[in-house]
C-alpha positions as CSV (number, residue, x, y, z in Angstrom):
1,X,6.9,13.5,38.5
2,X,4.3,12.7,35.6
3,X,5.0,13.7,32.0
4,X,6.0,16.9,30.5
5,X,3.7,16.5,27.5
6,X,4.7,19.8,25.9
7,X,8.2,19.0,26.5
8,X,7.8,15.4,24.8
9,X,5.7,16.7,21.5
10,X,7.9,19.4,20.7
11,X,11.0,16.7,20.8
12,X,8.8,14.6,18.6
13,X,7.8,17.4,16.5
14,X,11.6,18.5,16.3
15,X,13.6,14.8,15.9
16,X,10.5,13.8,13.1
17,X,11.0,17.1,11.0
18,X,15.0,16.8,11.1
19,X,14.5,13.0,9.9
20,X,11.8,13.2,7.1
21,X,13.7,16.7,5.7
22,X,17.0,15.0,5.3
23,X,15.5,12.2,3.3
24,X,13.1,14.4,1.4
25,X,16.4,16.6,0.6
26,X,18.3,13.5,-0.2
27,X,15.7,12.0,-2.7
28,X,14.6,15.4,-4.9
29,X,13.6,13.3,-7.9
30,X,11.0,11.2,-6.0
31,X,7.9,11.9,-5.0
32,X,6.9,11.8,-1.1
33,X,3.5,11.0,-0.7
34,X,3.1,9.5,2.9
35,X,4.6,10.3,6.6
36,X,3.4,8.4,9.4
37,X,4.4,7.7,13.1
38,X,4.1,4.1,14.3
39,X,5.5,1.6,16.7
40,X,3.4,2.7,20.0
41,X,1.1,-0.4,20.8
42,X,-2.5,0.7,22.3
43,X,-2.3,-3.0,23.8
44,X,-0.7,-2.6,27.7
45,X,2.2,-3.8,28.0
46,X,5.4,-3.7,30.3
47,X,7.0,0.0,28.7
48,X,5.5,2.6,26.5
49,X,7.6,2.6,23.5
50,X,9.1,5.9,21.4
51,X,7.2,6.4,17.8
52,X,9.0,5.5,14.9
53,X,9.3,7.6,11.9
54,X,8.5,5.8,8.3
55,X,8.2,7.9,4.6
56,X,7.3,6.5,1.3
57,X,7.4,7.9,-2.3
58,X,5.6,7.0,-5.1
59,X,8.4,5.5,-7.2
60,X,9.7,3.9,-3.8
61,X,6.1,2.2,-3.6
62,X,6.2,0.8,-7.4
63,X,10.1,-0.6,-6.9
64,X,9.4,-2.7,-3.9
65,X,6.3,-3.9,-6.0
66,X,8.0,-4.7,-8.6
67,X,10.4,-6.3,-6.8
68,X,7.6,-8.5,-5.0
69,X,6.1,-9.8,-8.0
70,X,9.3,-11.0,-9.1
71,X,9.9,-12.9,-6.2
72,X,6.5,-14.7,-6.2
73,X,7.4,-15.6,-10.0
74,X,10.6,-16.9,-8.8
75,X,9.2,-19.0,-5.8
76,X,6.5,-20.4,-8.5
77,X,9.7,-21.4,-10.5
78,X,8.7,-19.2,-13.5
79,X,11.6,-18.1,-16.0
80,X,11.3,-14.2,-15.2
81,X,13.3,-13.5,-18.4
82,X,11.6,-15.2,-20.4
83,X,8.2,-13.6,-22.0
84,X,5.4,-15.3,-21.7
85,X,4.5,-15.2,-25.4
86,X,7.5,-16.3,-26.4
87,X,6.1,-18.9,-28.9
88,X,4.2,-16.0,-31.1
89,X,7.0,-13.7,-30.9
90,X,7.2,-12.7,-34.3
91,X,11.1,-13.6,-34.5
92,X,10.6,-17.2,-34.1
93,X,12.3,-19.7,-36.0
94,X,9.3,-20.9,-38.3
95,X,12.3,-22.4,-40.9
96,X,12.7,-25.2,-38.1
97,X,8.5,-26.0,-37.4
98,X,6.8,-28.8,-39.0
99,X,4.1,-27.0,-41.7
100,X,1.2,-29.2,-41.7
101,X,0.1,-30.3,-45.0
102,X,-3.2,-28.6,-46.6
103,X,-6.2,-30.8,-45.8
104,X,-7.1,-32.7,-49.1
105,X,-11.4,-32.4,-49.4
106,X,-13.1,-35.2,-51.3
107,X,-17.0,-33.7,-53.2
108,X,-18.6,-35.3,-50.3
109,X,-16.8,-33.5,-47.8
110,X,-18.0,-30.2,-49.2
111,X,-21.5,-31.2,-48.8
112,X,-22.6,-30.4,-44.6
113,X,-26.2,-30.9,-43.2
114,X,-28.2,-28.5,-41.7
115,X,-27.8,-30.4,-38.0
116,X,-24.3,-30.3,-38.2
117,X,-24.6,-26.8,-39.7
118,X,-26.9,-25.9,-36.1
119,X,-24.5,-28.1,-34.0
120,X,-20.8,-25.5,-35.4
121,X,-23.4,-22.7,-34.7
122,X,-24.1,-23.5,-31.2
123,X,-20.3,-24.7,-30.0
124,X,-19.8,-21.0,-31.5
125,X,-22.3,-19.3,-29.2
126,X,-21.2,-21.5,-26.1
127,X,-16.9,-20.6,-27.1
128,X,-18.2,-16.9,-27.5
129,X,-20.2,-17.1,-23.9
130,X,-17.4,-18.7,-22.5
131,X,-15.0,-15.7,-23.7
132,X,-17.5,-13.1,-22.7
133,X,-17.5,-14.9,-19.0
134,X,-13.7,-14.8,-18.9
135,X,-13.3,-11.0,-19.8
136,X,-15.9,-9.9,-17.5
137,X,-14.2,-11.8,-14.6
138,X,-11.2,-11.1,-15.7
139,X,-11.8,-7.4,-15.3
140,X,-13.5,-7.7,-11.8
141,X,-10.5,-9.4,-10.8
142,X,-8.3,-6.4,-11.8
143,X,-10.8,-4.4,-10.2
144,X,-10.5,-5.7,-7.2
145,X,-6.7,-6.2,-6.8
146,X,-6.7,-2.2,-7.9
147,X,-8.7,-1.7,-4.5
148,X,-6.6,-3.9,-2.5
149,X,-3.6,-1.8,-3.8
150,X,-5.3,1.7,-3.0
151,X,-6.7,0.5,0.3
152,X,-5.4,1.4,3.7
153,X,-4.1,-2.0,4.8
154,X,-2.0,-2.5,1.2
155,X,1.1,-1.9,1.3
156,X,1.3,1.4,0.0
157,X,-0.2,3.0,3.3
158,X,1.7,0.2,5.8
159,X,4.8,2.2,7.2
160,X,6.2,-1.3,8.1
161,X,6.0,-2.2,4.8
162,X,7.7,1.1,3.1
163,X,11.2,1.9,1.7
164,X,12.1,4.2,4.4
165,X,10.0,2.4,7.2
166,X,11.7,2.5,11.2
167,X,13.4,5.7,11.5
168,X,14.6,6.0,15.1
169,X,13.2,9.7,16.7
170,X,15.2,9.2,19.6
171,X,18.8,7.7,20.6
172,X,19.7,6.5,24.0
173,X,19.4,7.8,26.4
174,X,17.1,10.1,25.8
175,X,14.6,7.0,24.1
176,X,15.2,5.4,27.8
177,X,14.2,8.1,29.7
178,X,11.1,9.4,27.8
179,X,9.6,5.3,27.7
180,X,10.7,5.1,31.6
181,X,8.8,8.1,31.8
182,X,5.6,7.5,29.9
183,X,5.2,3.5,31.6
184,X,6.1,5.3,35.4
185,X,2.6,7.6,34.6
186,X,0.9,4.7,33.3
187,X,1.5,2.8,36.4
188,X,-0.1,5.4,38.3
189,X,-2.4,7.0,36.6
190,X,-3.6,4.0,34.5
191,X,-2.2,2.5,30.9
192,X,-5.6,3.8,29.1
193,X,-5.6,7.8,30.2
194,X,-2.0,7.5,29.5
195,X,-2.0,6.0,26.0
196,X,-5.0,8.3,25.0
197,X,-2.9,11.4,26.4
198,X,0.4,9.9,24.3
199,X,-1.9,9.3,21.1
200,X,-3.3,13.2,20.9
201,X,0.3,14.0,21.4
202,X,1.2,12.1,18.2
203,X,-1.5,13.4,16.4
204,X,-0.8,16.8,17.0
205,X,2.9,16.3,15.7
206,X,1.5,15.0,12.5
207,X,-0.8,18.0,11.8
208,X,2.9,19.8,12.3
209,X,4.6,17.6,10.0
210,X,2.3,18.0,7.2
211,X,2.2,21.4,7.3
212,X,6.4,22.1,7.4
213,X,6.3,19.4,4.7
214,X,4.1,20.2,2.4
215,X,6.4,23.0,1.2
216,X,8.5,20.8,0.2
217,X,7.0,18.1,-1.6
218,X,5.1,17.9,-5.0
219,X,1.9,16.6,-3.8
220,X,-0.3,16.8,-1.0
221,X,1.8,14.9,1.7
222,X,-0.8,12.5,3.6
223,X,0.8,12.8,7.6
224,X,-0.8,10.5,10.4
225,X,-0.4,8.2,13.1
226,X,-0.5,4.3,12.2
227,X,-2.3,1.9,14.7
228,X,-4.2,-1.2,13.2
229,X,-6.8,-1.4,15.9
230,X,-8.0,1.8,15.8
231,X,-6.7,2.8,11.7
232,X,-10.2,4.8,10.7
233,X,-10.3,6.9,14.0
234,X,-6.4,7.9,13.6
235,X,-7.3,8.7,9.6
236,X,-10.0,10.9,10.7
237,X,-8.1,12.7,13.2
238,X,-5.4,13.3,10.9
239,X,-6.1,13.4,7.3
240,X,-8.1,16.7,5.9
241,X,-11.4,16.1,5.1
242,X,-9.7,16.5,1.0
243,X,-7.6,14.1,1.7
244,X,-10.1,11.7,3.1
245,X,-12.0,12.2,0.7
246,X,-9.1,11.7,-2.0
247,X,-7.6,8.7,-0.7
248,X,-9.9,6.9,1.8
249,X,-13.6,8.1,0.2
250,X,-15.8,5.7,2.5
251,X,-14.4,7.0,5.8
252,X,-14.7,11.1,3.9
253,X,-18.3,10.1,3.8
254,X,-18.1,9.0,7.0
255,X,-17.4,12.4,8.3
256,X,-19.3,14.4,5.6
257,X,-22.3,12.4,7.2
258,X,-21.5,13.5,10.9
């Protein structure tokens, strides 16, 4: 007896909805941004594992980053609490510093040549190229750590990664019987067919998901299926060409080109 496909995306479809309402419903002050479905390997392999559920919100995503950078401070055995200008904070002690004594200028002191004159000129120019260079990379650094935090392998489009990140669809032993299912057809009609037939299944629940959802959240809710090896092919299959376009512009020109 192979798989009742119908059957298995409408418990999918049913088991995701419940899940993701209940902690929408729960959380009315954040704002839900992502749902995804992850957890099935493409890779063969003994059993054919049940999706997981995963949703993040924007002030989830900011938290746990938050949270991150602290810890790197911490392992680099910086003082968190302490700020890092606290020398020129304007509240410092200055009763307690050493005032250096005004320089004392003798007539011949006063008088400077025209090389040395040149010589101040040109350390100028090279300190003023040198602060130019470190503002412009400075800001292509910051450039490109705002695309690593926007693109889709940061964390805030990893379900693994996210605040709400391995919801369980399916409890035993109804997980145990749709994966015993789902390997039995792969060992006879072959693990590709069968992964390809599971992975339109999934999509097709995430079209459903972000439609229900949408109603109730504040912003566009982006719904797919998460696989690293094929990551562009799932976004395509599952974003809206706005959202593509909106969050993942290369692969919305990708399509606009096709």
């Amino acid at each position: 007896m192979g798989v009742d496909w119908t059957a298995l995306e409408e418990a999918i479809r049913v088991a995701a909805l419940r899940h993701a309402a209940e902690v929408i419903e729960a959380h009315p002050e954040q704002t839900f941004y992502a749902i995804a479905l992850h957890g099935v390997s493409t890779e063969e392999s003994e059993a054919i594992a049940m999706p997981l559920l995963a949703l993040n919100s924007v002030q989830a995503l900011a938290r746990d980053r938050a949270a991150e950078s602290r810890e790197q401070l911490v392992e680099r055995g910086e003082d968190v609490d302490e700020p890092d200008d606290y020398e020129d904070r304007p509240d410092a002690d200055e009763h307690n510093a050493l005032e250096p004594e005004p320089p004392v200028a003798d007539e011949d002191s006063l008088v400077i040549s025209d090389a040395e004159n040149d010589e101040d000129s040109e350390d100028d120019e090279d300190a003023d190229d040198g602060e130019d260079l470190d503002t412009v990379l400075a800001a292509i650094e910051a450039d490109l750590d705002e695309d690593d935090a926007e693109s889709f392998y940061s964390d805030k489009w990893e379900p693994s990664d996210w605040h709400w990140s391995s919801i369980d669809l399916c409890e035993e032993p109804a997980a145990g019987i749709w994966s015993e299912a789902l390997t039995d057809q792969a060992s006879r009609e072959g693990w590709e067919p069968t992964i390809k037939r599971y992975y339109h299944c999934l999509v097709a629940v995430a079209h459903s998901l972000r439609d229900v959802l949408n109603e109730r959240t504040s912003v566009d809710l982006v719904s797919y299926v998460a696989d690293e090896d094929h990551a562009e092919k799932l976004l395509r299959l599952c974003l809206t060409d706005q959202q593509l376009a909106t969050h993942f512009p290369q692969l919305g020109d990708l399509v606009q080109g096709h």
